[in-house]
C-alpha positions in Angstrom: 102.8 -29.3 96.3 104.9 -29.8 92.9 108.5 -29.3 92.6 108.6 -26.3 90.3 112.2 -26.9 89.8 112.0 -30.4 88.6 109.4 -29.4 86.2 111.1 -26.1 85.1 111.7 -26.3 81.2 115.1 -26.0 80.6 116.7 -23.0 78.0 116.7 -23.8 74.3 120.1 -24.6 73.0 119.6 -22.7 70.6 119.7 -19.5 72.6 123.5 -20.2 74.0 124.2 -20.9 69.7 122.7 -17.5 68.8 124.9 -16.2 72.4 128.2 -17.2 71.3 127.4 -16.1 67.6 126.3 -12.8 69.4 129.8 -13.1 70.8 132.0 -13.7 67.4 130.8 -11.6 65.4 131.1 -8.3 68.2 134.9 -9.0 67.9 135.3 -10.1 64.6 133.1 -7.5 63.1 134.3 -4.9 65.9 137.6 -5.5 64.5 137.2 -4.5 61.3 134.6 -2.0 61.9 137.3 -0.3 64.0 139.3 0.6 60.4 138.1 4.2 60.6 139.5 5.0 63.9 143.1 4.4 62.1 142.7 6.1 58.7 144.2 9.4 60.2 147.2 8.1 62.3 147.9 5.4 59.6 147.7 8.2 56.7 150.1 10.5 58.8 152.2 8.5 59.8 153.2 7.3 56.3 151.9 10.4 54.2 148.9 8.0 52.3 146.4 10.0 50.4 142.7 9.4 51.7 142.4 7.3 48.3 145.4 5.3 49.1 144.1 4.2 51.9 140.8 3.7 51.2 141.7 1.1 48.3 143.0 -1.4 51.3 139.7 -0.3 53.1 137.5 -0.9 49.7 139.0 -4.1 48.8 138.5 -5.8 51.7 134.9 -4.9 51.8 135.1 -6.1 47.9 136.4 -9.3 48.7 134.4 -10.1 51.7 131.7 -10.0 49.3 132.8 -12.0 46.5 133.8 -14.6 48.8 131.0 -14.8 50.9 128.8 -17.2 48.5 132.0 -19.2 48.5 131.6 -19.4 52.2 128.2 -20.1 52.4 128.5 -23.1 50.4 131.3 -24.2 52.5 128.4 -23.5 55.3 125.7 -25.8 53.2 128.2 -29.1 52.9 129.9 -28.8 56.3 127.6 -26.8 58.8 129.8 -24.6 59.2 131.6 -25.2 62.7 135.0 -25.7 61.3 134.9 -22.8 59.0 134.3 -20.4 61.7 136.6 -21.7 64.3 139.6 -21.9 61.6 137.9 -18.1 60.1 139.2 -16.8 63.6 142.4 -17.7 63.7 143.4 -16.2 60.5 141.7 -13.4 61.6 142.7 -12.5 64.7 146.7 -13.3 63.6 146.1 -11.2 60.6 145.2 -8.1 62.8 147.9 -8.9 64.9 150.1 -8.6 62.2 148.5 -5.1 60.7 150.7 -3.5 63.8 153.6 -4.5 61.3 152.4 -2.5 58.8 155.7 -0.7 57.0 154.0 0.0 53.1 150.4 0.9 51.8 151.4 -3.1 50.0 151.2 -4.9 53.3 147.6 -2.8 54.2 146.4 -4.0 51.1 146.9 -7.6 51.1 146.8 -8.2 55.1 143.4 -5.9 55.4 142.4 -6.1 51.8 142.8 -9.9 51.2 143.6 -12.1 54.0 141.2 -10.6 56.6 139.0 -10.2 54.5 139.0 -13.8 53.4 138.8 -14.8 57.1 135.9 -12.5 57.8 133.7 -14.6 55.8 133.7 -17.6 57.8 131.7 -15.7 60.6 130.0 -13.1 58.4 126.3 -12.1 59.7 125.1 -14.4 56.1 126.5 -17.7 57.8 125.3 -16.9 61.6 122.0 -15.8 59.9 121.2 -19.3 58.4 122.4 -20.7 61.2 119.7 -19.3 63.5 117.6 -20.3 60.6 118.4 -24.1 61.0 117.8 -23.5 65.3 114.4 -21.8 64.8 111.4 -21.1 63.2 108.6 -19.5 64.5 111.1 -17.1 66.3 113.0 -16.7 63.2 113.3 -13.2 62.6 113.4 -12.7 66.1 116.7 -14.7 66.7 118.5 -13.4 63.5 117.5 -9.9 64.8 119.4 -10.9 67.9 122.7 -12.2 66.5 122.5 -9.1 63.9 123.0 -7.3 66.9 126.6 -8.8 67.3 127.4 -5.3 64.1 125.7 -3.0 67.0 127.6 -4.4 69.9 131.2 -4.0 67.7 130.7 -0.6 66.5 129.5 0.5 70.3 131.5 -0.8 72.3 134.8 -2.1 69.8 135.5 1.3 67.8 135.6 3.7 71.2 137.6 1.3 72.6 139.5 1.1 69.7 140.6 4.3 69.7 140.9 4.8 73.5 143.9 2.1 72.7 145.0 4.3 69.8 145.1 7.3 72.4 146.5 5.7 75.0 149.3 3.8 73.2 149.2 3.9 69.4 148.1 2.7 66.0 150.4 0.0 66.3 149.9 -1.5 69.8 146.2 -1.3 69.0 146.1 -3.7 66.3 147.6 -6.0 68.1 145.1 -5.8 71.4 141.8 -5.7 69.0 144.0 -9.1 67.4 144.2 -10.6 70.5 140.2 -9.9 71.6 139.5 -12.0 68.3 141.4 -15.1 69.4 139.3 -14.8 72.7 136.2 -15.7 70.7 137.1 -19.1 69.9 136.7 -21.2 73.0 133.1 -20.2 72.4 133.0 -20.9 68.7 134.1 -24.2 70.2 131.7 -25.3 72.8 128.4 -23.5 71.9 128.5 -23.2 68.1 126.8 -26.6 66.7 125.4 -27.3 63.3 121.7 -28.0 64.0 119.1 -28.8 66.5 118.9 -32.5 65.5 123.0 -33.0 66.7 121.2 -33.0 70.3 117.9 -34.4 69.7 116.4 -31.0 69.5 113.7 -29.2 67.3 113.6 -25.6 66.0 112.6 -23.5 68.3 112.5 -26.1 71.3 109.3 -27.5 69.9 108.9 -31.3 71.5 107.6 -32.3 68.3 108.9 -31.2 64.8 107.4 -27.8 63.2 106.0 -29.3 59.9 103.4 -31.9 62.0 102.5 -29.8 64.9 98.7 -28.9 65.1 97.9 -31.7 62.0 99.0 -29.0 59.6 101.2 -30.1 56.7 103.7 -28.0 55.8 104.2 -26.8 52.5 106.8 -25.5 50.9 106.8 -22.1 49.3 106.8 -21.6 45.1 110.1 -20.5 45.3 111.6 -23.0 47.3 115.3 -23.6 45.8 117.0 -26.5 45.5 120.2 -24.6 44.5 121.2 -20.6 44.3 120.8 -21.0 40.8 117.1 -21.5 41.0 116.8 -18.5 42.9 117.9 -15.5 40.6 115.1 -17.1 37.8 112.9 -14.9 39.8 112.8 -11.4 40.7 112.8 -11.2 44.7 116.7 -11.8 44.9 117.2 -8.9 42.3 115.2 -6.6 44.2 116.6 -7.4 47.7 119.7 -7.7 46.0 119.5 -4.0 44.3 118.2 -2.9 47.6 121.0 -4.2 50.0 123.7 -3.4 47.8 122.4 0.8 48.1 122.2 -0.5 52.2 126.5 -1.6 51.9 127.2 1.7 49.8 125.4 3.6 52.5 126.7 2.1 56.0 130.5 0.8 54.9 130.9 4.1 53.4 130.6 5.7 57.1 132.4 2.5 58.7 135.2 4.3 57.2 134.7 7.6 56.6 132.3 9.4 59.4 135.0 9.7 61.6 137.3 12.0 59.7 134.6 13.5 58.3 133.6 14.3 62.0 136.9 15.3 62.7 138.1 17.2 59.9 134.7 18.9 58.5 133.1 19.0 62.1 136.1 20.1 63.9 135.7 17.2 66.7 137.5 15.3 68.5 139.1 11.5 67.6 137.3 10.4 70.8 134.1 12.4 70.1 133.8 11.4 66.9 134.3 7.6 67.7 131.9 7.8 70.8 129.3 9.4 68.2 129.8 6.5 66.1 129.6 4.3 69.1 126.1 6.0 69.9 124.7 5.6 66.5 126.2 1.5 66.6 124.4 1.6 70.0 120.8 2.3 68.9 120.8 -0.1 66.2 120.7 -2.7 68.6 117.3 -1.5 69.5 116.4 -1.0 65.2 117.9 -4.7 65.3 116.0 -6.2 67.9 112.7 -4.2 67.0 112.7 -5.0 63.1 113.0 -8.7 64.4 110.3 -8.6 66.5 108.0 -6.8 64.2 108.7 -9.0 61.3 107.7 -12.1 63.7 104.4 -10.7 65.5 102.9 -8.1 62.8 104.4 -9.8 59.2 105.3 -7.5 56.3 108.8 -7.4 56.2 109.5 -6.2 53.1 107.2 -3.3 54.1 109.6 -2.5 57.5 112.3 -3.0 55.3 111.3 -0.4 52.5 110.7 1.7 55.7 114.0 1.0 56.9 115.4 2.4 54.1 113.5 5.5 53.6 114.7 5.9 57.2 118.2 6.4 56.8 117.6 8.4 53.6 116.3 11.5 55.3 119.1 10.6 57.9 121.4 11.6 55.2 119.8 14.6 54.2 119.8 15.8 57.9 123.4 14.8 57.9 124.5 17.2 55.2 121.7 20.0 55.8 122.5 20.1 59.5 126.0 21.4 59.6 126.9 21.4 62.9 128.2 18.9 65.4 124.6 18.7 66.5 123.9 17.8 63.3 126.2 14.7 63.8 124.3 13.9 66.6 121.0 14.1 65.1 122.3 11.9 61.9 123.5 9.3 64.6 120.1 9.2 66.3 117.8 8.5 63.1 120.7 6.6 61.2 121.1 4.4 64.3 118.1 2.8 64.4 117.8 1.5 60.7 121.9 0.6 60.1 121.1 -3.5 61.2 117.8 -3.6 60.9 118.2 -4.0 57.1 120.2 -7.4 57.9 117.4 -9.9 60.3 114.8 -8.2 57.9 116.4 -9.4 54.5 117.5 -12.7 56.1 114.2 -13.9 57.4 112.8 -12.9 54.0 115.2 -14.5 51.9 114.7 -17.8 54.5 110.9 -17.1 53.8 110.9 -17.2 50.0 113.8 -19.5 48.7 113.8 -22.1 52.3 116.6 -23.6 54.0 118.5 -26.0 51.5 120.6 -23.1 49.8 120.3 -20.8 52.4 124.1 -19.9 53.0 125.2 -19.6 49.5 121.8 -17.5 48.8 122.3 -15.3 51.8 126.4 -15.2 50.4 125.5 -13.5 47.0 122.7 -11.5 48.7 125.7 -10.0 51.4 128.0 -9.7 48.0 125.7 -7.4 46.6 126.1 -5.6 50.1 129.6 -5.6 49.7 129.6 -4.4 46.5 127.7 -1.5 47.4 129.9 -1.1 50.3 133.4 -1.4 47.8 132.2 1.4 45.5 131.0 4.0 47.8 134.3 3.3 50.4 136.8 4.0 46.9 134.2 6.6 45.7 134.3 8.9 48.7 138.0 8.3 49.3 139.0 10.0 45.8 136.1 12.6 46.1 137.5 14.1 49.3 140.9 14.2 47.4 139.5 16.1 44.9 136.8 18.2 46.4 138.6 18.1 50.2 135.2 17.4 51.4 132.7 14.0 52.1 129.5 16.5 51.1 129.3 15.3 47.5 130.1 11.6 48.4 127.6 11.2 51.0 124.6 13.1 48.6 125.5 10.4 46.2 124.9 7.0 48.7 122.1 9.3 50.1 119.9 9.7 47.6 120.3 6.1 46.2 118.2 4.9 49.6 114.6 6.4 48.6 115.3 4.2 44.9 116.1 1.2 47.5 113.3 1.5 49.3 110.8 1.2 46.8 112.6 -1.9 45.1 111.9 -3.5 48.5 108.7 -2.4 48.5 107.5 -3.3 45.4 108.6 -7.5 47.0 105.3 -9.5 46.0 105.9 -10.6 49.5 102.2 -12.8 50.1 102.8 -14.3 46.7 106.1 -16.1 47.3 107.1 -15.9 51.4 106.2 -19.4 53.0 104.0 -16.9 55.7 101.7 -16.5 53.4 101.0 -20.2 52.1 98.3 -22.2 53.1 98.9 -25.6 54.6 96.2 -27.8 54.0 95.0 -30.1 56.7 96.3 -33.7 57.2 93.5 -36.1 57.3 93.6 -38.9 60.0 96.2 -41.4 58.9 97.1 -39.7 56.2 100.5 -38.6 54.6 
């Protein structure tokens, strides 16, 4: 009888990669995702306008995006190991230090600049191309995963967050969502490695290299960039781009703002309102995972992703027509499924069109348009509420920009340019 065991294929390395990315990006993302949960306390402690706050809240998501193509050329030369390990540390000493907080200054360029900065090393964009580098045929599938590392920090990080606030305060929580941060980096250290070749690997496991297998030559797609500036000469990067900058004005906006606006024009409470958000974090891990799988088994993903976004449009519209705490409930429940899934959907296509050799700086300026979105809707709805004292007009604005977004991804010529859609031809015997 054979020994099963000795002929048991062992896991992927890959998988324990895309684990501890899983892992970084809950607490680093979690972190900062957990903003919103100290906008009140913060703002009455010190008597900050919403505005005033949200500029330290706006800026950060600003310069997270301008520096993110930045990072992911730091990601294309180096691999990216030491950038995320040395990401960390800055950014779990910088949240430390937010518990010193004394003047709307110290917000600013703590939150604003320096975390911000930091975030970037292990921003979704650089874990995303580095699932790209593990695998292949389970692409979308294993970006979907790690996406799920935004899911994980907003449903489990921001409840917890303010259960700290509760139980101490705004000050003493800082310091313990600083310290989960630094807990990330023994992991960062063992498991996080640049490619499947650093230990004689292939993508996806494969025993022999992707391009060969089945006498198939692989061929690259008609877009395939040498550098991010061959990319925006064509029009797929401008529509994704158009599209996931409407997709950071219309999630970042409620990073920050759906908990007061749960509180205050609900009439909830802080830990209602933070397990609601939790709740809507919490489905998007299934959205994540399922866009992901989709994309992988059926194709189309810039037709899932149109669909995303016409999702979370009527989720708005239920938002602001339902008004009733049920009505948060019901917002949380359609929004929650399509918040991530924008993010494994957009990856894999971007990976699909433009390839792997520019991949981190491309993905960068892609999640700068995000965070440009995100920058102007955050400052937007923050000087809104002062004028109007409500989020109604704010959140009609991001709204309806999502049904223009979804047909922008939509109209992707998808089978033209995505390396799915190319034919290999085959390799005669012998030949090259």
């Amino acid at each position: 009888m054979p020994n099963r065991k000795a002929t048991k294929k062992p896991i992927y390395f890959g998988w324990y990669v895309c684990a501890a990315s899983i892992f970084i990006g809950f607490v680093a993302i979690g972190a900062r995702n957990s903003f919103g949960v100290f906008v009140v306390p913060m703002s009455d402690d010190f008597g900050w306008s919403r505005l005033t706050i949200s500029v330290a809240a706006a800026l950060g998501v600003l310069v997270s995006g301008v520096v993110q193509p930045f990072m992911g050329q730091v990601f294309d030369q180096t691999g990216g190991r030491k950038l995320i390990l040395v990401s960390l540390v800055i950014l779990g000493i910088t949240t430390i230090m937010l518990s010193l907080t004394f003047h709307v200054i110290f917000l600013i360029f703590m939150f604003g600049i320096v975390a911000s900065i930091a975030q970037g090393g292990p921003a979704l964009s650089n874990t995303a191309a580095l699932m790209s580098r593990w695998f292949k045929r389970k692409r979308a599938t294993a970006i979907s995963i790690n996406s799920a590392a935004l899911s994980l920090g907003g449903l489990v990080m921001v409840p917890f967050s303010m259960y700290l606030l509760e139980a101490t305060n705004w000050r003493l929580a800082w310091v313990g969502l600083g310290l989960i941060v630094l807990l990330s980096l023994p992991l960062a250290y063992f498991f996080i490695h640049e490619r499947p070749s650093e230990r004689g690997l292939h993508p996806d496991g494969d025993p022999e290299p992707t391009p060969v297998s089945g006498g198939r030559k692989e061929i690259s797609g008609p877009l395939e960039a040498e550098t991010w500036k061959e990319s925006f000469k064509s029009a797929p990067i401008w529509q994704m781009g158009a599209s996931y900058c409407v997709c950071g004005a219309t999630t970042l906006v409620l990073a920050v703002h759906f908990i007061p606006f749960a509180i205050e024009e609900r009439g909830i409470s802080g830990g209602t309102a933070a397990t609601i958000f939790g709740y809507m974090m919490g489905l998007n891990i299934i959205g994540s995972l399922g866009a992901g799988l989709i994309a992988d088994k059926i194709g189309g993903t810039k037709n899932w992703l149109a669909l995303v976004y016409l999702m979370r449009g009527m989720a708005y519209v239920l938002l602001l027509t339902i008004d009733s705490v049920a009505g948060l409930w019901i917002f949380a429940s359609v929004a929650g499924f399509s918040w991530v899934a924008t993010l494994p959907l957009t990856s894999s296509l971007t990976a699909d069109v433009y390839g792997l050799k520019a991949l981190g700086t491309i993905s960068g300026i892609t999640f700068m348009f995000h965070q440009i979105g995100g920058f102007s809707s955050v400052l937007i709805a923050g000087l809104l509420f002062d004028i109007t004292g409500s989020y109604t007009l704010p959140f009609a604005l991001v709204g309806g920009l999502l049904f223009p977004a979804a047909l922008s991804a939509f109209s992707i010529k998808e089978r033209k340019y995505s390396t799915r859609y190319q034919n290999a031809s085959p390799v005669p015997a012998g030949g090259d």
